[in-house]
N, C-alpha and C positions, 0 to 999 in steps of 0.2 A: 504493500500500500504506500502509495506514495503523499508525501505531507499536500498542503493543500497550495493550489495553486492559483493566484490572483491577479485578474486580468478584466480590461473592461467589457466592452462590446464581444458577443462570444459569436465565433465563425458559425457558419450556416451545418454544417456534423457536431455544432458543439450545443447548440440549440437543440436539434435531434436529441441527441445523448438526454440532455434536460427533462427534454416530453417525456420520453420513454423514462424518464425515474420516477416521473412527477405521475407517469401513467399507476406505476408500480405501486408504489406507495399509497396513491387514492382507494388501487383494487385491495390493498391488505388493510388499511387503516376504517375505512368508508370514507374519509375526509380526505382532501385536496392538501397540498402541502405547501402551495403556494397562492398569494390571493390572487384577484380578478385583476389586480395593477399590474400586479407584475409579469402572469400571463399573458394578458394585452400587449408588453412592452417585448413581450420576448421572442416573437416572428423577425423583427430586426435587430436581434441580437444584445435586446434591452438599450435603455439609457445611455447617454454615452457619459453621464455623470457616475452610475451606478458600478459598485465592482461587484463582480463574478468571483467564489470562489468555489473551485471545483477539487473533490479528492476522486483520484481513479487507482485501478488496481495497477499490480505489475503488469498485467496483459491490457491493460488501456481503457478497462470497462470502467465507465463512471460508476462511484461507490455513492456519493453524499457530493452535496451541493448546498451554497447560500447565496444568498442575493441583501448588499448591505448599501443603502440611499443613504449619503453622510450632506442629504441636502439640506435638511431642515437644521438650523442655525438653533432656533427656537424650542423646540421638543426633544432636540436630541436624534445622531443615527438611528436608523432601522432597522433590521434584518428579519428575515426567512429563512428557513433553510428544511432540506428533508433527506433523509440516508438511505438506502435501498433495503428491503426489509430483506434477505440474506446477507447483508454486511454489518447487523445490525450485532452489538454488545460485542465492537471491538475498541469502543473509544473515539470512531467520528465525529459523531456528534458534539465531545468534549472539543473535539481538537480542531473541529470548524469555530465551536465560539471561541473558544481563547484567540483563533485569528480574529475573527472580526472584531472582536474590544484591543488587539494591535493596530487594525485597521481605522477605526472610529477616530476623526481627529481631537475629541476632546474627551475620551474613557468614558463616554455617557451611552448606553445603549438599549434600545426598545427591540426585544424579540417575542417574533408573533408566536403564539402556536394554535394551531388551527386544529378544534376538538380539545379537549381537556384531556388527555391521556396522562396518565400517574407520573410516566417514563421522561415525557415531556418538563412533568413540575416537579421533580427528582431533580434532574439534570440545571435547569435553570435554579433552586434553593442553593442546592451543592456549590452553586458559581457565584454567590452573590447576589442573584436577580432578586426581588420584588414583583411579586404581581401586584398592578396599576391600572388596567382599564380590562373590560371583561365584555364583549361581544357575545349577545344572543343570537342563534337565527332560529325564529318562530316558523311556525306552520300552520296551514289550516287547510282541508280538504275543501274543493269544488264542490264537490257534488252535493252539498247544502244550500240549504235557498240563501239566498244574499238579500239584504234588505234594499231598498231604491235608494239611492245618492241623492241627497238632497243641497243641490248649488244655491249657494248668499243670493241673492237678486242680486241684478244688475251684473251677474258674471257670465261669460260665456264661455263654453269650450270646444275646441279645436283642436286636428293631431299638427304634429309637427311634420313643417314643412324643410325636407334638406335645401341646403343653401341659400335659406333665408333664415332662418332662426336660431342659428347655432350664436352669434354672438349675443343675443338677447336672453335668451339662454341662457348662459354662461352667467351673466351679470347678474340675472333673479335667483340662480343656484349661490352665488356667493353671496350675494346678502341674506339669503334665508338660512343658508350654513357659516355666516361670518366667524362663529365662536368653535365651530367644528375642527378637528384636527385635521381630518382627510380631505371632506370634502368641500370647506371655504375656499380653494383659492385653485378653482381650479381654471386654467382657459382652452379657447375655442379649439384648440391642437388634440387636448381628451377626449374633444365630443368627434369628433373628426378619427380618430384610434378607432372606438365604437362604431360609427358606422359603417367603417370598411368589414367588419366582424360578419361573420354568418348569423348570429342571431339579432341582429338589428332589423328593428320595423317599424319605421314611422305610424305607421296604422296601430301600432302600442304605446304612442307616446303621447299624453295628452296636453295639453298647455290651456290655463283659465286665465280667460281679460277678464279685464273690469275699464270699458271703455276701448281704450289704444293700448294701454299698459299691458305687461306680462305681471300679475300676479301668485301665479302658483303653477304645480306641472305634477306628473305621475308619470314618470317612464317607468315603462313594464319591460321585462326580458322574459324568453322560455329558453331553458337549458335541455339541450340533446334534442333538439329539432332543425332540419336541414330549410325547414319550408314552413313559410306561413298562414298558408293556407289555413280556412274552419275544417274540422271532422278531424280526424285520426291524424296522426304528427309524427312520421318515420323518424325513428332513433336516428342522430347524427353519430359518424365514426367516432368511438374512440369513450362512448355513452355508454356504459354496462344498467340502464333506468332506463325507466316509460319518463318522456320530455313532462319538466316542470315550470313551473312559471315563479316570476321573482318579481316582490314589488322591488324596482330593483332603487330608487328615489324618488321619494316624498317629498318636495319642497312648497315651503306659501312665504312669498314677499313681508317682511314686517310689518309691511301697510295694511295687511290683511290677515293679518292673524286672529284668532281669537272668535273666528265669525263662522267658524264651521267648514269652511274651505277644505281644511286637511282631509279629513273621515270623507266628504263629498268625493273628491280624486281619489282615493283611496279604493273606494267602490267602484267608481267610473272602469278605474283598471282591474278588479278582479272581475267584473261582469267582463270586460274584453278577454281576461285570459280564461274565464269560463265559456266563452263562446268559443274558443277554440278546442273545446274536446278534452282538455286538461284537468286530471284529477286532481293535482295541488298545489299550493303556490305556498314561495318563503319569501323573506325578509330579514334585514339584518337589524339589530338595533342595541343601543349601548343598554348595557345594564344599569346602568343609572338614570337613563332616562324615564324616570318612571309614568312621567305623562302618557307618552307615545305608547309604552307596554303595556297601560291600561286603553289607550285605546285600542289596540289590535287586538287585545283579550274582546273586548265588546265584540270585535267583527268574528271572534272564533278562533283566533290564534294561540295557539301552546307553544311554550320553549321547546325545543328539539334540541340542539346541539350548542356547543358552547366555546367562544376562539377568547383568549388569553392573551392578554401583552404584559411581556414582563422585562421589570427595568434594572438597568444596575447605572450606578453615577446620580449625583443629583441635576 
């Protein structure tokens, strides 16, 4: 096994090598080892901010892998990382994080782990870490009646139009997420990632005026479907699940909070991803947020599964 190797932008067989661990890993865990950013980022080779660190064996097979963003000034690096579950209790996973807290320019670091596994919060105690922010993803089956969406007056809703809305967009996602860690600050080049994606559908993305203004929006996603068509939803490569749907963001303008808006989009898009054949749809949401967790309890949603960030450095 060779130590671990750090480099930025990763060649187009190095990206392969990636999937296929990332593939591994989801099939033995049920959970993904990497989130939906970094996924997104990783067809061209990720970030060209971002390092790569990769361990392979003597014969060149990739063993374990991390992905460490030392952009954020403010909250401190990032990291991910996941080990091939036959290379597993030899030390990897140590030997990835002690690089990445080399790599971190100021010893401060945030490591996700995606699903709460013992092995995972062993590993991070033993190292120093702190658990600090704790990610729910709820659920709630389709196939129950949904109540009607009921829209403020004076609102209207429309799906979203490419190449005209992306920056408008952008601007009502960051006010309505300003205080967010991920997702306040984000621009028109993310929404742009996303579209060129195979599960991208304007026909799921909904946006409420009020007047000319962009006040609020509901994009939806379905995972493991190639097409989005109504009726039955052929598993996309690489999907071992019947295709699910994801509130995938919730946003409403400050100017409009408070007036019922949210829960209205909220419904708009589960009756769309119920119209498409879909037995069930997730969602992500902080555990602290305890507003939002009682509302999605209303609509029928239960905790399901659970992603962890844990810190070392102040």
């Amino acid at each position: 096994m060779s130590a671990p190797v750090v480099q930025g932008r990763l060649s187009a067989e190095d990206v392969e090598a990636v999937r296929s661990l990332v593939h591994d890993v989801a099939v033995a865990d049920g959970v993904g080892p990497l989130s939906d950013h970094v996924m997104l980022h990783l067809p061209r080779g990720g970030d060209e901010a971002v390092r790569n660190l990769l361990v392979r064996s003597d014969d060149g097979r990739l063993l374990g892998y991390a992905h460490l963003d030392v952009t954020d000034v403010v909250a401190g690096s990032s990291a991910e990382l996941a080990v091939h579950p036959a290379a597993r209790g030899r030390g990897i996973g140590r030997t990835l994080v002690a690089r990445l807290l080399e790599e971190t320019p100021d010893g401060r670091l945030r490591l996700w782990a995606h699903g709460e596994s013992p092995g995972s919060a062993a590993l991070a105690r033993t190292m120093g870490f702190a658990r600090s922010r704790v990610l729910w993803q709820m659920r709630r089956p389709l196939a129950d009646a949904l109540p009607s969406p009921k829209v403020p007056a004076g609102v209207t809703i429309r799906t979203f139009e490419v190449g005209a809305d992306e920056r408008r967009w952008t601007e009502t996602n960051n006010r309505a997420f300003a205080d967010h860690p991920d997702q306040g600050r984000w621009g028109v080049e993310e929404v742009l990632l996303r579209e060129a994606e195979s599960w991208f559908d304007p026909q799921g993305f909904f946006l409420a005026f009020r007047g000319g203004a962009l006040v609020g929006f509901h994009w939806t996603k379905v995972h493991g479907a190639l097409t989005h068509d109504h009726g039955d939803l052929p598993h996309e490569h690489g999907h071992d699940h019947a295709p699910i749907g994801e509130v995938y963001v919730v946003g409403v303008d400050p100017s409009e909070q408070g007036h019922g808006l949210g829960p209205a989009l909220t419904l708009i898009g589960l009756h769309h991803l119920q119209s498409l054949g879909l037995d069930e749809v997730l969602l992500y949401v902080d555990e602290s947020n305890t507003n939002a967790i009682r509302v999605y309890e209303r609509l029928g949603f239960t905790r399901y599964a659970t992603d962890v960030s844990w810190t070392r450095g102040s």
